[in-house]
C-alpha positions, 0 to 999 in steps of 0.5 A, a space after each residue: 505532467 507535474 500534477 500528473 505525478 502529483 494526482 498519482 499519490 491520492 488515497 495511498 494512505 487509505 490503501 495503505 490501512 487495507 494492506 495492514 488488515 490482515 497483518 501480512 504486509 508492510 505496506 507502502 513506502 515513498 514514492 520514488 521516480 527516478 526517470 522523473 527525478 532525473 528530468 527535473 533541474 529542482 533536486 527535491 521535492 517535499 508535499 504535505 497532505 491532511 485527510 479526513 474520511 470514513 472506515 466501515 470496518 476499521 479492525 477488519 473483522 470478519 462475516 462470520 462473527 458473533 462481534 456486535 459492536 461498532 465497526 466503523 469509525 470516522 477518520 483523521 490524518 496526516 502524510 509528509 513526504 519528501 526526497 533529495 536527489 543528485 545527479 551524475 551523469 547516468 548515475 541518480 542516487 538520493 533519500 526518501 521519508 514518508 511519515 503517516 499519522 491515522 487517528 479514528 474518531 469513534 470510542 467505544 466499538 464492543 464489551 470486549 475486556 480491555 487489554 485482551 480484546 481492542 475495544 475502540 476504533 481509538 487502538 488501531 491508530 498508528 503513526 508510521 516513519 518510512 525512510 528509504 535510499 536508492 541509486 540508478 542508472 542510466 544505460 543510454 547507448 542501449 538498444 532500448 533505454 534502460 534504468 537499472 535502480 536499487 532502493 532499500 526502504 525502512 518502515 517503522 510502524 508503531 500501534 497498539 494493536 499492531 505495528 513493526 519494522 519492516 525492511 525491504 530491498 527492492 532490484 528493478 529494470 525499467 525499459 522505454 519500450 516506444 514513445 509512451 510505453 515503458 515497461 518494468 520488472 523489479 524483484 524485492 526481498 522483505 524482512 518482517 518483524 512484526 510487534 503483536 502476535 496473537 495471543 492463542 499460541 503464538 507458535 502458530 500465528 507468528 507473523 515475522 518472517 521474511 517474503 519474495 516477491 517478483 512484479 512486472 508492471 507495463 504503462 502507456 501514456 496517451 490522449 497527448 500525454 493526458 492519460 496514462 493506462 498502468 497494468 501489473 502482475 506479482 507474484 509472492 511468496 510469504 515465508 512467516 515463521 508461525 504457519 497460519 501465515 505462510 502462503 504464495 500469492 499473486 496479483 494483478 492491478 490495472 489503472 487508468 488515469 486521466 485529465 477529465 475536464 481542465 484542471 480535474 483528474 480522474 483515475 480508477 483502479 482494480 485489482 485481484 490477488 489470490 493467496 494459496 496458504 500452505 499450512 491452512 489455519 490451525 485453531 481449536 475453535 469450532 468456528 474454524 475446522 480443520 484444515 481452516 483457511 486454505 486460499 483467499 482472494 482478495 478484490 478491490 476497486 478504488 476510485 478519485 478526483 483530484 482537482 488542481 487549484 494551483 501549482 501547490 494545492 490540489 483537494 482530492 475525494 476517494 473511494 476505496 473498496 475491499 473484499 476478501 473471500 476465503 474458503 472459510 467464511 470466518 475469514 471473508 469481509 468487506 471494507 469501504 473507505 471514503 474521505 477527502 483529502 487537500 495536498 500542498 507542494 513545496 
């Protein structure tokens, strides 16, 4: 079951990239499992992962544009991640660091004038350092085992473009329902202090702020402990300070995952998210009426391989494919990842 965990983590890199497009979002933090951690007598654990790929549209920009340069860019980069962990009777407690670096390869993508307009594939690599603590514990004379966990997650992300701190403190139950099923809820507060703000009245487009979220998550592990079904259901609410970014949201995610032949896993993923904007999207452009963009949804579908070549090392291939839809056709686009990766266990 240790490749299992370890075959979970391909492609959050690249899913991470499509949650930072539309600059709502922190992203994701380590990975931290405590019923797993506590199972182990090795208090730590430590991967590094490099990848290479290819972004059809690295800036996210839109359909309805009259941008015609290059949107696509090859790829490079990097993921370090590592925890530590104690365990006292029912009680786990430790830290977590990620630390992520994407380079594109492509130069020049538009005429646009530099220092206004992001001109290379080159101005939206960033670097990101994710640090996190958590604590748990362990009810084991309930009626249901019961893991009660806390975890603040720190996420410092520095581009050209973009980037920011975020914060997140995060509340979660997690209930073994029967052998194999476990169940989920957890609920999580967001600080966002975002470093770029459009240009065009910043009042309007200001994206720091704070958001609510609450997610239930349920799992079943089956074929003899060879595949694992995962569903999840949010719900969110974006509270930024500049209107054109305040909405309520919710999400629905399933994945299935499962050792395909020897030491080969598979796992597809599909997902659904729906956003209601409160304050549509205020713009003089005649491209945007008023009242703008009012409700997005947001499809994605994913697919990886994962091949085991030792207990250490481990190549991965993945496709990632994104598309938001928006009542305002300005604001609708496509995105398609795909890369390779290969990941070494300390």
């Amino acid at each position: 079951m240790k490749a299992f965990f370890v075959f979970l983590l391909v492609g959050l890199l690249t899913a991470a990239v499509e949650l930072r497009a539309q600059y709502e979002s922190p992203g994701l933090g380590p990975d931290i499992r405590l019923r797993s951690m506590a199972a182990v007598e090795r208090p730590w654990k430590l991967w590094v992962r490099a990848f290479a790929g290819h972004d059809d549209n690295v800036a996210q920009i839109g359909e309805a544009t009259t941008f015609s340069g290059e949107r696509g860019s090859d790829f490079i980069g990097m993921t370090v991640e590592g925890s530590a962990w104690v365990v006292k009777e029912a009680w786990i407690a430790g830290v977590a660091l990620r630390f992520d670096q994407m380079i594109y390869t492509e130069e020049k993508q538009s005429a646009a004038p530099p220092g206004r307009y992001a001109t290379d594939a080159n101005d939206f690599n960033f670097t990101v350092w994710n640090p996190a603590v958590f604590i748990g514990y362990q009810f084991k004379n309930a009626p249901l085992p019961l893991l009660a966990k806390v975890v603040y997650d720190y996420r410092s992300e520095a581009a050209e473009t973009e980037g920011g701190w975020f914060q997140t403190l995060a509340a979660g139950l997690e209930a073994q329902l029967a052998p194999g099923w476990t169940a989920e809820l957890i609920y999580a507060h967001g600080w966002d202090d975002h470093g770029v703000t459009y240009a065009f009245n910043p009042g309007l487009n200001d994206r720091d702020g704070q958001r609510d979220g609450v997610t239930l998550r349920t799992a079943y592990l089956f074929n003899q402990k060879r595949s694992r079904v995962s569903l999840g259901y949010g719900v969110l609410k974006n509270d930024s300070d500049g209107p054109n970014f305040a909405y309520e949201g919710q999400s629905v995610n399933l994945r299935v995952e499962s050792v395909l032949v020897g030491p080969l896993f598979g796992a597809v993923e599909f997902g659904y998210g729906k956003r209601d904007y409160i304050n549509g999207f205020s713009s003089p452009s005649p491209l945007i009426p008023p009242p703008g963009r009012t409700k997005m949804d947001l499809y994605s579908f994913g697919l990886q391989l994962l091949w085991k070549l030792s207990r250490q090392w481990s190549v991965d291939t993945f496709w990632n494919y994104t598309s938001y839809e928006a009542d305002s056709s300005v604001f609708d686009s496509d995105r398609h990842i795909v890369g390779t990766g290969i990941r070494f266990d300390f």
